[in-house]
mmCIF file of the N, C-alpha and C atoms, coordinates in Angstrom:
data_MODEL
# 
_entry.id   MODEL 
# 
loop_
_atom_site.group_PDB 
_atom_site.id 
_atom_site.type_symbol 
_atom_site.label_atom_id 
_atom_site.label_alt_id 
_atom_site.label_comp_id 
_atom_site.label_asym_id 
_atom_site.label_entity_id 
_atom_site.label_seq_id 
_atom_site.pdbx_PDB_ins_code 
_atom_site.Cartn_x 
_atom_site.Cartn_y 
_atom_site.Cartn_z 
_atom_site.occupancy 
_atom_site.B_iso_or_equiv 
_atom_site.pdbx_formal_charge 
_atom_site.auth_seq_id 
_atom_site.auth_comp_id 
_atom_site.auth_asym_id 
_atom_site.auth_atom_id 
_atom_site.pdbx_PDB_model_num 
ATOM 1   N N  . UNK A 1 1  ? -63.341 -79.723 116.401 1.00 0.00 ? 1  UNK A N  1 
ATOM 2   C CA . UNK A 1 1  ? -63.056 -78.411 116.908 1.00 0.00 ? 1  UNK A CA 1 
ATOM 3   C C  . UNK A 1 1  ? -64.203 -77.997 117.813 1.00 0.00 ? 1  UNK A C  1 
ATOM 4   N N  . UNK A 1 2  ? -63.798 -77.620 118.871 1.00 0.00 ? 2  UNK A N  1 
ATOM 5   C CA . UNK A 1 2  ? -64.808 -77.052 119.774 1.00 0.00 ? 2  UNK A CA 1 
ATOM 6   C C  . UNK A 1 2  ? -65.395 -75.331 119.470 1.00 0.00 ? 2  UNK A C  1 
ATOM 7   N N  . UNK A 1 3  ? -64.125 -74.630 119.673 1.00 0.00 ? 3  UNK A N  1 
ATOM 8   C CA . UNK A 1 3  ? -64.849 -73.185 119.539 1.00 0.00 ? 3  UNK A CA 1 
ATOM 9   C C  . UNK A 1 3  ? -63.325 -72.509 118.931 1.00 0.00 ? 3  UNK A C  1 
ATOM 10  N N  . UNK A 1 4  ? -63.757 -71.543 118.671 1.00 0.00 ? 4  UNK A N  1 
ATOM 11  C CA . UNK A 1 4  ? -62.952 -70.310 117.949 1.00 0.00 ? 4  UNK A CA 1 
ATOM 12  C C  . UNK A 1 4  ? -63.173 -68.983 118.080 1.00 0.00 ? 4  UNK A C  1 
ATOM 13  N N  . UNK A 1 5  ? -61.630 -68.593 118.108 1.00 0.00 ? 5  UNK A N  1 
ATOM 14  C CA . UNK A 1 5  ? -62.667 -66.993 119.085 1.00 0.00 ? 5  UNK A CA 1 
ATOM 15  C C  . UNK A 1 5  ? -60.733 -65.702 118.262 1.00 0.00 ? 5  UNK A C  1 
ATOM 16  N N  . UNK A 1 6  ? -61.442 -64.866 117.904 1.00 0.00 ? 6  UNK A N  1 
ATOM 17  C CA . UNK A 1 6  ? -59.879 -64.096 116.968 1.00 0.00 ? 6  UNK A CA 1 
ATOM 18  C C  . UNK A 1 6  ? -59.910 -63.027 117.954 1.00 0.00 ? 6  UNK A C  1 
ATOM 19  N N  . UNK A 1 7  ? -59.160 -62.705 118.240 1.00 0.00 ? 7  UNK A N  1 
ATOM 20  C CA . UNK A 1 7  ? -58.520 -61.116 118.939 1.00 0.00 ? 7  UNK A CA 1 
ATOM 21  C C  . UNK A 1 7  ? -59.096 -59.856 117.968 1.00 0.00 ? 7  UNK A C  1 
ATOM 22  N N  . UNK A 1 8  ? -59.997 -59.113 118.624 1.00 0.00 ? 8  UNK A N  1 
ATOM 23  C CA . UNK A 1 8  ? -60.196 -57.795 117.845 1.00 0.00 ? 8  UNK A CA 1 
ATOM 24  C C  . UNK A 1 8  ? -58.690 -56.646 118.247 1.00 0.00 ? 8  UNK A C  1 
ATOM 25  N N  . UNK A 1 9  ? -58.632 -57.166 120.042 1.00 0.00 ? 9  UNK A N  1 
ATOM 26  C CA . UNK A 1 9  ? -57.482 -55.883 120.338 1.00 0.00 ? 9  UNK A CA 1 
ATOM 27  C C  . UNK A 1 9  ? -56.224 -56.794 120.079 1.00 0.00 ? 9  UNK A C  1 
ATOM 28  N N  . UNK A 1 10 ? -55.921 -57.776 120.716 1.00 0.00 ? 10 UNK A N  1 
ATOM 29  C CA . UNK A 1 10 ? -55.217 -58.567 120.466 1.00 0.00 ? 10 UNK A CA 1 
ATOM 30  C C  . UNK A 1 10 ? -55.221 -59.349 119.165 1.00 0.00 ? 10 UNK A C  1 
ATOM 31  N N  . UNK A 1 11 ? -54.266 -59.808 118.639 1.00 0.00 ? 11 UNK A N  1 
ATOM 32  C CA . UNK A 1 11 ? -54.284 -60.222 117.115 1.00 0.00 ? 11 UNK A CA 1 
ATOM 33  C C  . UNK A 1 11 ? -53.814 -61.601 117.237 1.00 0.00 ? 11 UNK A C  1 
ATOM 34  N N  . UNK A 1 12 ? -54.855 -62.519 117.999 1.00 0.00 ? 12 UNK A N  1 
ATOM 35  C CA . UNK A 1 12 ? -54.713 -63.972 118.516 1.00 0.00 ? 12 UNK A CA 1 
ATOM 36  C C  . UNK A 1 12 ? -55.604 -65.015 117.671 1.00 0.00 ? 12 UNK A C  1 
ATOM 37  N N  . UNK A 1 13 ? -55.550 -65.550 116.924 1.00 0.00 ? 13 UNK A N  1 
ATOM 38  C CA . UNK A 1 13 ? -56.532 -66.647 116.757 1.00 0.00 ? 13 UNK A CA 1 
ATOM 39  C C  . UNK A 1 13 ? -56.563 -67.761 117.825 1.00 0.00 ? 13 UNK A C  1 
ATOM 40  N N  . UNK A 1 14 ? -57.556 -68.220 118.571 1.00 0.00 ? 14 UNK A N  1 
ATOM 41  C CA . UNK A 1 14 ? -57.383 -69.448 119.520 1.00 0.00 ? 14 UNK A CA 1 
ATOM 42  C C  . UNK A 1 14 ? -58.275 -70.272 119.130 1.00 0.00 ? 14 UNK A C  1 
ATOM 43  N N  . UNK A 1 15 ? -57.753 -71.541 119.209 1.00 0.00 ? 15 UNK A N  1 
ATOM 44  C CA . UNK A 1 15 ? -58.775 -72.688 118.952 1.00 0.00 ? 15 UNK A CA 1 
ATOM 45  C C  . UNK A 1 15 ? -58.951 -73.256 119.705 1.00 0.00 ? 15 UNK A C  1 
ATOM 46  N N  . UNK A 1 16 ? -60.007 -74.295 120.509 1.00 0.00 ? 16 UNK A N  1 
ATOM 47  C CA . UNK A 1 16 ? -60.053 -75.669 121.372 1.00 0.00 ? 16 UNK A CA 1 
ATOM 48  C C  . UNK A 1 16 ? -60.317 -76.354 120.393 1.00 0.00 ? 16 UNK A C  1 
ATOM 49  N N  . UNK A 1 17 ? -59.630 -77.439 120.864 1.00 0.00 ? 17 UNK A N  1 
ATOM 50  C CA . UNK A 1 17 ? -60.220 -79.002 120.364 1.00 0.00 ? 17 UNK A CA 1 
ATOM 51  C C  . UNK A 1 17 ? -60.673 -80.445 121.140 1.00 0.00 ? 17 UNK A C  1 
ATOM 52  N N  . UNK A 1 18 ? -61.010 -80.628 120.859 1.00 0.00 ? 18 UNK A N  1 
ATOM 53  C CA . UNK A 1 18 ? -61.825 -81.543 121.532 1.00 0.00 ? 18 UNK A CA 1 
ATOM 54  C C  . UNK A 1 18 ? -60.712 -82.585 122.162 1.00 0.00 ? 18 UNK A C  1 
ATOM 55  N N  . UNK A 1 19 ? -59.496 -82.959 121.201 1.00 0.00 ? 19 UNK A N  1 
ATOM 56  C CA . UNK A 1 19 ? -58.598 -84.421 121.160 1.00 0.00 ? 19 UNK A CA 1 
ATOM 57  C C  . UNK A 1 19 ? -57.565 -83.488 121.097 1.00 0.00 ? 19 UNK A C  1 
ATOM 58  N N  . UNK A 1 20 ? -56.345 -83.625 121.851 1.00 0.00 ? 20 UNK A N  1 
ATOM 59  C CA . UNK A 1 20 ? -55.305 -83.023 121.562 1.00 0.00 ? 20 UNK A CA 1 
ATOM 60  C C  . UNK A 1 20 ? -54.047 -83.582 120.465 1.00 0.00 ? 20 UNK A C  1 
ATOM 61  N N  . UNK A 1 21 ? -54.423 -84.832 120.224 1.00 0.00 ? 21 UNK A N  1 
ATOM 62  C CA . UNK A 1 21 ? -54.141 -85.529 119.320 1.00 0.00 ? 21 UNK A CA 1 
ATOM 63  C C  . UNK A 1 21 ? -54.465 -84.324 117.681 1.00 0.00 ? 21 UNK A C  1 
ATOM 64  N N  . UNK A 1 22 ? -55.301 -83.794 118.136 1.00 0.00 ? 22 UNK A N  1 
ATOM 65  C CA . UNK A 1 22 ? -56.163 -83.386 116.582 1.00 0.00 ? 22 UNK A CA 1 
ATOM 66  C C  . UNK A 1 22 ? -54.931 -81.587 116.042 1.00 0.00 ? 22 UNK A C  1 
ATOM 67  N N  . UNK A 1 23 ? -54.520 -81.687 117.522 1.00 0.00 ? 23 UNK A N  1 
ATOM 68  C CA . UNK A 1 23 ? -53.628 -80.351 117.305 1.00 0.00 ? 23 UNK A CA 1 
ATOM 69  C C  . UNK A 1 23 ? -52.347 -79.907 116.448 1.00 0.00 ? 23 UNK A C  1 
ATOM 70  N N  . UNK A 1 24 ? -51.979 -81.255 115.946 1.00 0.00 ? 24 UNK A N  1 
ATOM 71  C CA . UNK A 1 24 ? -50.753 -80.433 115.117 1.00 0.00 ? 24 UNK A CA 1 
ATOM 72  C C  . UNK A 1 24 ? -51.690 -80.335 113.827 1.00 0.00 ? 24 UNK A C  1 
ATOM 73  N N  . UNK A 1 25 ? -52.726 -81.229 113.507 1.00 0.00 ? 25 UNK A N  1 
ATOM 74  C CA . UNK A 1 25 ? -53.642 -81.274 112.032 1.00 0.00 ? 25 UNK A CA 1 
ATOM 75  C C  . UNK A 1 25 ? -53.987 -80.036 111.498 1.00 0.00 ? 25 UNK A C  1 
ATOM 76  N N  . UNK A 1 26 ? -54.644 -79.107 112.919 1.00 0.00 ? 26 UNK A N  1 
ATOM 77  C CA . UNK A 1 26 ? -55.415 -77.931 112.702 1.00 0.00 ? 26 UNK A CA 1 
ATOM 78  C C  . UNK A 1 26 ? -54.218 -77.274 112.542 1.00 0.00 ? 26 UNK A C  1 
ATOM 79  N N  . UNK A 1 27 ? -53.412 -76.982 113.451 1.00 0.00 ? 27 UNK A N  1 
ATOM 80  C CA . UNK A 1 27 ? -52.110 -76.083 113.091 1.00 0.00 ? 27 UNK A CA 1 
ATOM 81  C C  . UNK A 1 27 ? -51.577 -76.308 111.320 1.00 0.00 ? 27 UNK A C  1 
ATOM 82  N N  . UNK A 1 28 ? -51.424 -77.271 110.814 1.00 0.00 ? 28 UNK A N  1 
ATOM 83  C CA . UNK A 1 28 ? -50.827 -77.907 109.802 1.00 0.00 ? 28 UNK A CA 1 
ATOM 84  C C  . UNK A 1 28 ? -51.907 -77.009 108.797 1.00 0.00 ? 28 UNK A C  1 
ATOM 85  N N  . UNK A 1 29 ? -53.735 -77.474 108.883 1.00 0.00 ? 29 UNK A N  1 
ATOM 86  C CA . UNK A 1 29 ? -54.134 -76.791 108.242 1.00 0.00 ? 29 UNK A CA 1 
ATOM 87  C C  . UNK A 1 29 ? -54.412 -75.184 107.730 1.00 0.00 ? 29 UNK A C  1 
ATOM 88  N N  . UNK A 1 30 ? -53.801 -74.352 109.157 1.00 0.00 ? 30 UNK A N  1 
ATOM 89  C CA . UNK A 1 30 ? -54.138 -72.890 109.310 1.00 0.00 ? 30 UNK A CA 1 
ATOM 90  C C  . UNK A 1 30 ? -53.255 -72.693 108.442 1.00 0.00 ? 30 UNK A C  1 
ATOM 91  N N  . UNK A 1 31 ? -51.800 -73.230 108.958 1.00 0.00 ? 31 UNK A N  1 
ATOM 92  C CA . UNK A 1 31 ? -50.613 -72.631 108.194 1.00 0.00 ? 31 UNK A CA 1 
ATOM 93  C C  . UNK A 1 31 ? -50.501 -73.115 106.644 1.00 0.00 ? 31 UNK A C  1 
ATOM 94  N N  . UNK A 1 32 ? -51.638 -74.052 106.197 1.00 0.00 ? 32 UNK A N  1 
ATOM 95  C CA . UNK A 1 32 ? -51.884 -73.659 104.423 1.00 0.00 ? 32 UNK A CA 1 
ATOM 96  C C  . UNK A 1 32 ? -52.918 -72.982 104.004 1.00 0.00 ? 32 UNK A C  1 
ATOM 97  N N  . UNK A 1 33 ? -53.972 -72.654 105.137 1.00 0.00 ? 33 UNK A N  1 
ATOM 98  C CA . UNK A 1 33 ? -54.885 -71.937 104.465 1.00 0.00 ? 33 UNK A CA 1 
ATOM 99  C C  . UNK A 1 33 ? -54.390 -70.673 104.478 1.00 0.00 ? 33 UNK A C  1 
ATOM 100 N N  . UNK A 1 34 ? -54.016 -69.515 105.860 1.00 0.00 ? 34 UNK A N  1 
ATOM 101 C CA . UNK A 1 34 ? -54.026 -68.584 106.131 1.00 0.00 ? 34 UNK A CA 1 
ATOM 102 C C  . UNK A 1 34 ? -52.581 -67.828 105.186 1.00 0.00 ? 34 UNK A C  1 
ATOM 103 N N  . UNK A 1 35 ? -52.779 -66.790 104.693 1.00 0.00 ? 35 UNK A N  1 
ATOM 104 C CA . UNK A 1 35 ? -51.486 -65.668 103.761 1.00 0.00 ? 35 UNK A CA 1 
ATOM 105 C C  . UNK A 1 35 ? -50.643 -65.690 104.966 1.00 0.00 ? 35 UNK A C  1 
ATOM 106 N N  . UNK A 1 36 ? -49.131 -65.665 104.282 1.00 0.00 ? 36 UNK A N  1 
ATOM 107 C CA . UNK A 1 36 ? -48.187 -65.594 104.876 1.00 0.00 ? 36 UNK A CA 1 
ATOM 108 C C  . UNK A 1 36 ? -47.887 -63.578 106.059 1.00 0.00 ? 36 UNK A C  1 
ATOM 109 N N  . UNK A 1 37 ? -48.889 -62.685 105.586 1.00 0.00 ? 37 UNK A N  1 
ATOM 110 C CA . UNK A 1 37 ? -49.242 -61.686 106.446 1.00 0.00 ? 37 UNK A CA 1 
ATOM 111 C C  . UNK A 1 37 ? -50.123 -61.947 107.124 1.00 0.00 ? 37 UNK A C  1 
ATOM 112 N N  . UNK A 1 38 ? -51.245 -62.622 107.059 1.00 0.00 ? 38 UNK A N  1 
ATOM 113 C CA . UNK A 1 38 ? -51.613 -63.312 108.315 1.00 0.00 ? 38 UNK A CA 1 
ATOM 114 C C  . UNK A 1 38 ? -50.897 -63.833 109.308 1.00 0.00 ? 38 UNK A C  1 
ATOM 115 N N  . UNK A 1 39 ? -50.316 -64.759 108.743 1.00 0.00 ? 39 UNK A N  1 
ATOM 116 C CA . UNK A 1 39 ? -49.286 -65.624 109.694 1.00 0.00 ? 39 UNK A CA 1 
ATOM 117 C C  . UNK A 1 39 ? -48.507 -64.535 110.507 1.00 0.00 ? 39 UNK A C  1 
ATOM 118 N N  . UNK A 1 40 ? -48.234 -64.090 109.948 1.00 0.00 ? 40 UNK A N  1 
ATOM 119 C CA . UNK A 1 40 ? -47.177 -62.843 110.406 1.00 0.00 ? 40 UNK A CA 1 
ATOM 120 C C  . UNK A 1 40 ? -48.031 -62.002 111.550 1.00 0.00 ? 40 UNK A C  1 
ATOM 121 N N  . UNK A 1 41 ? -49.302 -61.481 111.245 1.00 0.00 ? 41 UNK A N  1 
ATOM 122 C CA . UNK A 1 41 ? -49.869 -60.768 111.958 1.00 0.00 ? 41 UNK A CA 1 
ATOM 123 C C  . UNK A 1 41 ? -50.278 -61.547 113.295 1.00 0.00 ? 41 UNK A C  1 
ATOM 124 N N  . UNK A 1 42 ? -50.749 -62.598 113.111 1.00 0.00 ? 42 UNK A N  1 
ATOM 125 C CA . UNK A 1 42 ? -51.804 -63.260 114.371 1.00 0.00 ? 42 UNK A CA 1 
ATOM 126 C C  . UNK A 1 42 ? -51.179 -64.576 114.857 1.00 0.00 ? 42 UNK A C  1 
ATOM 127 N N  . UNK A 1 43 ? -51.041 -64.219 116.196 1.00 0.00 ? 43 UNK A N  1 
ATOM 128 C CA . UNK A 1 43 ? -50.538 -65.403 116.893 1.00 0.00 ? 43 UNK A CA 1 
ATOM 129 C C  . UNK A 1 43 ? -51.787 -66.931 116.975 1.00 0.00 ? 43 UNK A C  1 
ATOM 130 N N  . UNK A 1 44 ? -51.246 -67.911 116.573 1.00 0.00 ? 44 UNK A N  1 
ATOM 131 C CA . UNK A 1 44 ? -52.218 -68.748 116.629 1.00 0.00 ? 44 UNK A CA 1 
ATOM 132 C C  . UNK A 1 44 ? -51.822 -69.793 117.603 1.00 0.00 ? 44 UNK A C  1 
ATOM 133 N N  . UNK A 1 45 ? -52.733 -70.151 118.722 1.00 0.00 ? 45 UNK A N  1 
ATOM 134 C CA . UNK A 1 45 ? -52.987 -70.891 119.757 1.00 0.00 ? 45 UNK A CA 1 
ATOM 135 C C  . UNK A 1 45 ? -54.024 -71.833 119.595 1.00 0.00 ? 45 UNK A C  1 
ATOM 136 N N  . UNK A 1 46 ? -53.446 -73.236 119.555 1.00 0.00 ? 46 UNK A N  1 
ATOM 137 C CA . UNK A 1 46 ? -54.787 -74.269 119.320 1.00 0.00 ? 46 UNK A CA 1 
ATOM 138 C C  . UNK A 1 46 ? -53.750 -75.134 120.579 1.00 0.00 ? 46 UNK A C  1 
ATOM 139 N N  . UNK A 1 47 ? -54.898 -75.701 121.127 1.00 0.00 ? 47 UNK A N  1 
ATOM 140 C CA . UNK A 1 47 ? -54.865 -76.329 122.865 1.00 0.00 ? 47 UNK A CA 1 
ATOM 141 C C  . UNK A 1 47 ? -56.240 -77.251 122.908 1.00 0.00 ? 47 UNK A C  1 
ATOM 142 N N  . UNK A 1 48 ? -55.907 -77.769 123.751 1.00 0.00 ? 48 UNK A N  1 
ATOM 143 C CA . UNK A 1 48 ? -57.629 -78.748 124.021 1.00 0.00 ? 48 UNK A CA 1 
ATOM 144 C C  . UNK A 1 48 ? -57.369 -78.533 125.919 1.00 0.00 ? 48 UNK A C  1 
ATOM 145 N N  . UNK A 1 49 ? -58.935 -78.437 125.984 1.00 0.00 ? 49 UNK A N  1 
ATOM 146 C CA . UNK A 1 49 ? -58.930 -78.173 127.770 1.00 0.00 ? 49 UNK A CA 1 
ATOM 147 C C  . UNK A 1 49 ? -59.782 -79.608 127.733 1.00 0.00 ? 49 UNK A C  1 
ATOM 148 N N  . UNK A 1 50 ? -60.076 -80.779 126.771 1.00 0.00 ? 50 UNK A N  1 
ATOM 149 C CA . UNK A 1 50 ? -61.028 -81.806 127.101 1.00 0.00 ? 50 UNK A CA 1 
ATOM 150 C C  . UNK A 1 50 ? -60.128 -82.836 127.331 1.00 0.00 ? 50 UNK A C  1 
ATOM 151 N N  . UNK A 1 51 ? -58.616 -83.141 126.718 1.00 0.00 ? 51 UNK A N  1 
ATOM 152 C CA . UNK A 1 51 ? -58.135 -84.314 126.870 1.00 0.00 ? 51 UNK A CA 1 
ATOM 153 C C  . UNK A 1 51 ? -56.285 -84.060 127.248 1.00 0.00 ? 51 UNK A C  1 
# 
């Protein structure tokens, strides 16, 4: 994972990653860590600008 950055006005979590390969993993992992009102609340965007 490169960087991480959450929406204070906007209710975005965004991730980079290094391998875009690595992107459904992190997605896979948010959506077991994070409460299902999370999920609900914050749009989550994971992308890689390296590969």
């Amino acid at each position: 994972m490169q960087s991480t950055q959450i929406g204070i006005t906007d209710p975005v979590i965004t991730i980079d990653v290094y391998d875009k390969d690595g992107i459904p993993e992190v997605e896979k992992y948010l959506k077991a860590q994070l409460s299902k009102d999370d999920l609900e609340h914050y749009e989550i965007e994971v992308f890689s600008r390296w590969s």
